[in-house]
C-alpha positions as CSV (number, residue, x, y, z in Angstrom):
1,X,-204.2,-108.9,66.7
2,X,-204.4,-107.9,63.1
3,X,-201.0,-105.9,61.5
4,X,-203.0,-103.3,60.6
5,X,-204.5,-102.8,64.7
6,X,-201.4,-101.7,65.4
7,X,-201.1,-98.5,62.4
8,X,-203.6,-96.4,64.7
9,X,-202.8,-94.2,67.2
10,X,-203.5,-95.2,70.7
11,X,-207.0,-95.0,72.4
12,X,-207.6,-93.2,75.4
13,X,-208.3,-95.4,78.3
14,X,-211.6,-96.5,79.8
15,X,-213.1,-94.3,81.7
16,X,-215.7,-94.5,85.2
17,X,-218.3,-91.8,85.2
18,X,-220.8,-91.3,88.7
19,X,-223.8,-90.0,86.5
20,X,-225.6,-90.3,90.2
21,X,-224.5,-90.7,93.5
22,X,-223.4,-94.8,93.3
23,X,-224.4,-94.8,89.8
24,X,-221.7,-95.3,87.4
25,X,-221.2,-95.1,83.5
26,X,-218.3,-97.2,82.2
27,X,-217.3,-95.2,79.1
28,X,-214.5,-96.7,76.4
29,X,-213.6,-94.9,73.8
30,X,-213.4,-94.3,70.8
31,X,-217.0,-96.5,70.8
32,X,-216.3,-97.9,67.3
33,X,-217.0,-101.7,66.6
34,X,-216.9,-103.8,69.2
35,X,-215.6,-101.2,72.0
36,X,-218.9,-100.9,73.5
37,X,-220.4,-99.1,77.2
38,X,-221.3,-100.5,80.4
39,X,-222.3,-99.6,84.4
40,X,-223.1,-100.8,87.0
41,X,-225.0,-99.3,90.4
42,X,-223.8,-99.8,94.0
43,X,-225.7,-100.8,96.9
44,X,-224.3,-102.1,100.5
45,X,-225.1,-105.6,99.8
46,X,-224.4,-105.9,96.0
47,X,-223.4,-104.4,92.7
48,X,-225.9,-104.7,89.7
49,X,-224.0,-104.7,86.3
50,X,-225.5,-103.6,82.7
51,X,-223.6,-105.4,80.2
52,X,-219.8,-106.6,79.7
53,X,-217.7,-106.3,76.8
54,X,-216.1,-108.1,73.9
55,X,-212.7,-109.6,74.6
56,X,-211.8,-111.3,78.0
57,X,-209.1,-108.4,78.7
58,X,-211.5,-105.3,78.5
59,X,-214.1,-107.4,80.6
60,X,-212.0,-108.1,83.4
61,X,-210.4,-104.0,82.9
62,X,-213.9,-103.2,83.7
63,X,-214.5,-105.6,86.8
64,X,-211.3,-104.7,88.3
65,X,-212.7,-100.4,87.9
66,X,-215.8,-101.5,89.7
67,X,-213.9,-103.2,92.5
68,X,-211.8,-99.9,92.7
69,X,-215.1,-98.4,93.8
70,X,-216.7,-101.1,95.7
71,X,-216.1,-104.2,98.0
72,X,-219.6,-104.9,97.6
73,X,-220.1,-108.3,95.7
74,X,-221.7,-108.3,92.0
75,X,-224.7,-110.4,92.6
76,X,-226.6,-108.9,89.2
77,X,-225.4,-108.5,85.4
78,X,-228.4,-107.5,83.1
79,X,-227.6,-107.7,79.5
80,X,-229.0,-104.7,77.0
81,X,-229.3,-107.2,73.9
82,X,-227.2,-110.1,72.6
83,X,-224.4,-108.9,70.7
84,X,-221.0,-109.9,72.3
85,X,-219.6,-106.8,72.5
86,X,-222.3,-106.4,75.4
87,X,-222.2,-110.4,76.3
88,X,-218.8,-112.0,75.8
89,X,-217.7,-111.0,78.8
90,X,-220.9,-112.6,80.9
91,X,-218.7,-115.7,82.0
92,X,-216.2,-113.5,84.0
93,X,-219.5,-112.1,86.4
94,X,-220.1,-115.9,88.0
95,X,-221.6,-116.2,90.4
96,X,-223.6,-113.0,89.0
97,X,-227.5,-114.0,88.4
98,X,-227.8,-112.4,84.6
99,X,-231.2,-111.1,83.5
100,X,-232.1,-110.0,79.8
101,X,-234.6,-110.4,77.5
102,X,-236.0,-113.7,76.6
103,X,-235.0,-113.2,72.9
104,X,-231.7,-112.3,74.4
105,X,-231.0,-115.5,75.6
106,X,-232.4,-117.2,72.7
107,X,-230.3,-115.2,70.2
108,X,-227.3,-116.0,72.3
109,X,-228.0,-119.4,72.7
110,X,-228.8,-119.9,68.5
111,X,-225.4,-117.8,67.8
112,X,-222.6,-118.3,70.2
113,X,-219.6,-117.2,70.5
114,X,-219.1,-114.7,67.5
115,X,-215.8,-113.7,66.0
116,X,-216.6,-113.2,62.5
117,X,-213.0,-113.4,61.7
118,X,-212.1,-111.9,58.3
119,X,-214.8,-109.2,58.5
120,X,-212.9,-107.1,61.7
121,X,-209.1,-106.3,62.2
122,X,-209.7,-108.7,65.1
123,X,-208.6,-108.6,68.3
124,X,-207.2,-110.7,71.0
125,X,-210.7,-112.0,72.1
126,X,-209.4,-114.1,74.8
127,X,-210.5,-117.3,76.3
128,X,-214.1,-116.6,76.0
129,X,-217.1,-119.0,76.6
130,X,-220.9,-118.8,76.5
131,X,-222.9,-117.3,79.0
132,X,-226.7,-116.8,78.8
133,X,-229.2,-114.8,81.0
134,X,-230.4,-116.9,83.9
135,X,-233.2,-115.1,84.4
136,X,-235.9,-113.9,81.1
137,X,-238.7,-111.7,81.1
138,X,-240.9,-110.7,77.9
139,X,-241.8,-106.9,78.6
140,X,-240.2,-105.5,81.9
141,X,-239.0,-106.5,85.2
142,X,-237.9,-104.8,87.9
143,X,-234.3,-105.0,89.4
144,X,-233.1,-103.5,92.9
145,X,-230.2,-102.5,94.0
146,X,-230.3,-101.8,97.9
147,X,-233.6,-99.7,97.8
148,X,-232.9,-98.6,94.2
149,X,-235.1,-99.2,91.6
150,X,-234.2,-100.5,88.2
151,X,-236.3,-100.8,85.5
152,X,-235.8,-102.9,82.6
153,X,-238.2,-102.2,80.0
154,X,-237.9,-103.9,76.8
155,X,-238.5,-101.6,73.7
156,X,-241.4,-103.5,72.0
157,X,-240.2,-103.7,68.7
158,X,-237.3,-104.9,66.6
159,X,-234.8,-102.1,66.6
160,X,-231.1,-102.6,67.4
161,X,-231.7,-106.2,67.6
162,X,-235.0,-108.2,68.2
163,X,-234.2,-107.9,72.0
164,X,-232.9,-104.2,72.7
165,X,-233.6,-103.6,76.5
166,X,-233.4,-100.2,78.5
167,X,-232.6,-99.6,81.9
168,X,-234.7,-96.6,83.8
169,X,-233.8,-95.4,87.2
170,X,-236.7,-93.1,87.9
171,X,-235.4,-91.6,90.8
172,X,-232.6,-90.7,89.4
173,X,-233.8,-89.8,85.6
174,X,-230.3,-92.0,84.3
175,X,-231.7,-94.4,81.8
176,X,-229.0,-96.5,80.1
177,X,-230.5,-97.4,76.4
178,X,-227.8,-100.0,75.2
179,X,-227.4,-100.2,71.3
180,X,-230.3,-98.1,70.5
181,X,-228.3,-95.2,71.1
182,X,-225.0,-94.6,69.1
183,X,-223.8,-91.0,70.3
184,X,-221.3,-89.9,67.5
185,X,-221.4,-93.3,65.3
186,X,-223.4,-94.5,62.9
187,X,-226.4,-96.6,64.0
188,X,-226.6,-100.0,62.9
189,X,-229.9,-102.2,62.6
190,X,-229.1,-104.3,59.5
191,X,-230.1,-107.4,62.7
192,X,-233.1,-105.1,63.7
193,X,-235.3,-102.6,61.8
194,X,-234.8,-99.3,60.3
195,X,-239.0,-98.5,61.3
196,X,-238.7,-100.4,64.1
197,X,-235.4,-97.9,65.4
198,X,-237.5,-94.8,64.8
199,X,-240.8,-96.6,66.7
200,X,-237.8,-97.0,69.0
201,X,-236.9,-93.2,69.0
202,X,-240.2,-92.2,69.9
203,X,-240.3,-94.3,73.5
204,X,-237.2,-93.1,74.5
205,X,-238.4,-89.5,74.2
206,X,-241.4,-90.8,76.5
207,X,-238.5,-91.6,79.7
208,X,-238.2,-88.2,81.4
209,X,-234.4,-88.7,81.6
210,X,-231.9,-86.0,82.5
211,X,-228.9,-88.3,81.8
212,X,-228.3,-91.7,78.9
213,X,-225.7,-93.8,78.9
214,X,-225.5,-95.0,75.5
215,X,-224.2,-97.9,74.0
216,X,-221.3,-96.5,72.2
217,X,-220.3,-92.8,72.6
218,X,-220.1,-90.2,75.1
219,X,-222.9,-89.9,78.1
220,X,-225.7,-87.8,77.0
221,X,-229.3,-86.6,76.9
222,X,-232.1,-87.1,75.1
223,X,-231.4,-84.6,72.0
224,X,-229.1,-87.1,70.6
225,X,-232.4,-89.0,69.6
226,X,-233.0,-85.9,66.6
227,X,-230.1,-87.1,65.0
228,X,-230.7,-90.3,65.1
229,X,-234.4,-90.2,63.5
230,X,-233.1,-88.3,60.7
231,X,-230.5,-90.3,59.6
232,X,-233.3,-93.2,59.7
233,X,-235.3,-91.1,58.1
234,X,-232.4,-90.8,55.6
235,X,-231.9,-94.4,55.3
236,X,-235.7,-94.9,54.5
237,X,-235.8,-92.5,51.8
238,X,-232.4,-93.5,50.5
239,X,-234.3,-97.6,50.0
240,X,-236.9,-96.2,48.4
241,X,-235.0,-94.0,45.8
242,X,-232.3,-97.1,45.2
243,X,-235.0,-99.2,44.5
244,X,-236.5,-97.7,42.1
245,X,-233.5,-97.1,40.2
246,X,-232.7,-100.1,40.2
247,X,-229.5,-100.0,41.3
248,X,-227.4,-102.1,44.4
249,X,-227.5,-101.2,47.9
250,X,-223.5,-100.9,47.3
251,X,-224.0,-98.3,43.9
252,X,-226.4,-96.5,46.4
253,X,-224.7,-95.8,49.2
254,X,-221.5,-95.0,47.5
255,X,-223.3,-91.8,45.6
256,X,-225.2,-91.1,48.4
257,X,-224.3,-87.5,49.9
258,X,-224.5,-88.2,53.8
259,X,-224.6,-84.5,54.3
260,X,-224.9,-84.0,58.2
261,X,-224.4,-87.6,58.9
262,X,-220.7,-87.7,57.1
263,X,-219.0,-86.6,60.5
264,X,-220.4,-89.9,62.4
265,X,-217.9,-93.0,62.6
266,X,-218.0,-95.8,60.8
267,X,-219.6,-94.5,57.8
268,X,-219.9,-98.2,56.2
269,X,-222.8,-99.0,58.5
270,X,-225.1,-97.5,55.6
271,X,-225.1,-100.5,53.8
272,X,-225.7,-102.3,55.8
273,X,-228.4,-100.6,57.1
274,X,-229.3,-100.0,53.4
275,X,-230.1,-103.4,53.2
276,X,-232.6,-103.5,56.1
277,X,-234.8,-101.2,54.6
278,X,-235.1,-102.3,51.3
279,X,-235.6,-105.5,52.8
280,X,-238.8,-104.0,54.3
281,X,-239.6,-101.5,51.7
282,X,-239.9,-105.3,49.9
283,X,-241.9,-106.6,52.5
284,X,-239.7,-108.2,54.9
285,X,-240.6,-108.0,58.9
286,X,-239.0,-105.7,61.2
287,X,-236.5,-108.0,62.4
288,X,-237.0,-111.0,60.4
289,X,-234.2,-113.1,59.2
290,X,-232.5,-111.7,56.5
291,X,-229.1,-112.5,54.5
292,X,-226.7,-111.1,56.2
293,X,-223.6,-112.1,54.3
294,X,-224.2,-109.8,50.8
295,X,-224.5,-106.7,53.8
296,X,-221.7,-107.0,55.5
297,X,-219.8,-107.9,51.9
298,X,-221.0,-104.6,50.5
299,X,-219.9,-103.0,54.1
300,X,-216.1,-104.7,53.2
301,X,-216.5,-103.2,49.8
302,X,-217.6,-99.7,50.9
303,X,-214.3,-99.5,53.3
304,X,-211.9,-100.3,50.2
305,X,-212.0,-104.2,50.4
306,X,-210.4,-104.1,53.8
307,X,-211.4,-105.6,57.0
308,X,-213.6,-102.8,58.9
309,X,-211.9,-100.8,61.7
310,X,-211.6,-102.7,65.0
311,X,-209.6,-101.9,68.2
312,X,-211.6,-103.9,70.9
């Protein structure tokens, strides 16, 4: 790891949460970069698992906390979208049959193993190889657990990512929303859409859930979803005001005032996510291909010149 890792105070340990009876929120704070959410839901014959995380030691903390709950095998991993915070782990879950989006596995596939080394502290990744869903599907599919229902419903537009994924239990109103909810950080779409996320916002309120599980951040409900259309309404009236000023995404966001949105974490994200939507406001597709190196330079830049906070 990094010098600077090791300046922070400690983190709190993972945590398992029973949202429902045998279903189960794997929460790991704080939920910055790279320290990502999981679960998994029990059954007599099997475990099914939504997502693993980014370094070979937190995935195989996580696996061990779901055998301290269950001899049952894990026959099922379904992956939320491609990023490896969610994926780098998928090797440790074989023989596990892993579902996901199609554009899931062709992201993961294109991309491989990511470290990005220079633009995190970085962390002891571990041994990590490439593991891509077995199994696709293009809008949803249903996934059982014993007599349980899962459904996986992909979000229909570029968001998060091209390939953001939910998982609905209906008979249990849990819905587990990967990446397209941060609860407490700072969104990031800068590989997705800024209109896309709030098209996003709007089918999530139409899931009659009592309890999320979000990608990063403390389990919730659906009232976190205010916030987040704000602050990409925010980010959507920022792009048109920087560009017709004239001024960098970098000049922007360093004048902006982020008023309520100054208490989320990892504040840096708005350039990044500055970029997106001027990249639209210019014409660009939701989720199209876009340069990616001038936003996450300008995201270095906004945090001092230093490598951006990461304890995974």
């Amino acid at each position: 790891m990094s010098g600077h890792v090791h300046d922070h105070d400690p983190l709190d340990p993972p945590r398992l949460e029973e949202v429902s009876d045998g279903v189960f929120a794997y929460i790991q704070p704080d939920g910055t970069w790279w320290i990502n959410n999981c679960g998994f839901v029990t059954a007599a014959d099997g475990v099914v698992a939504i997502d693993t995380c980014a370094t070979e030691k937190r995935t195989k903390t996580f696996l061990s906390n779901m055998k301290g709950v269950t001899d049952a095998p894990l026959r099922t991993l379904i992956n939320t979208h491609h990023h490896g915070d969610h994926t780098h782990g998928n090797y440790l879950t074989h023989p596990a049959t892993i579902v996901g989006h199609e554009n899931t596995r062709a992201a993961l596939l294109e991309t491989g193993i990511q470290h990005y080394d220079g633009v995190w502290e970085t962390p002891d990744w571990g041994d990590l190889k490439l593991a891509a869903p077995m199994i696709t599907f293009s809008d949803h599919v249903n996934v059982w657990a014993g007599d349980l229902k899962l459904e996986l419903h992909y979000i229909g537009t570029s968001a998060h990512t091209t390939n953001d994924v939910v998982i609905w239990i209906p008979e249990r109103k849990v819905l587990y929303t990967g990446d397209l909810i941060f609860n407490g950080g700072t969104p990031f779409v800068v590989m997705g859409s800024v209109s896309g996320a709030r098209i996003a916002v709007q089918r999530l309120r139409q899931f009659d859930a009592d309890i999320v599980v979000p990608g990063h951040g403390p389990v919730c409900d659906l009232t976190v979803l205010e916030t987040l259309d704000r602050y990409y309404a925010y980010i959507q009236n920022l792009a048109v005001e920087t560009d017709r000023a004239g001024v960098s995404a970098l000049e922007a966001a360093k004048s902006a005032d982020l008023g309520e949105f100054a208490e989320l974490g990892d504040s840096e994200r708005i350039v990044g996510n500055l970029h997106r939507a001027l990249f639209e406001l210019r014409g660009g597709a939701p989720g199209a291909p876009m340069d990616l190196a001038p936003a996450i330079g300008d995201m270095i830049a906004y945090n001092g010149g230093k490598p951006l906070r990461c304890r995974a």
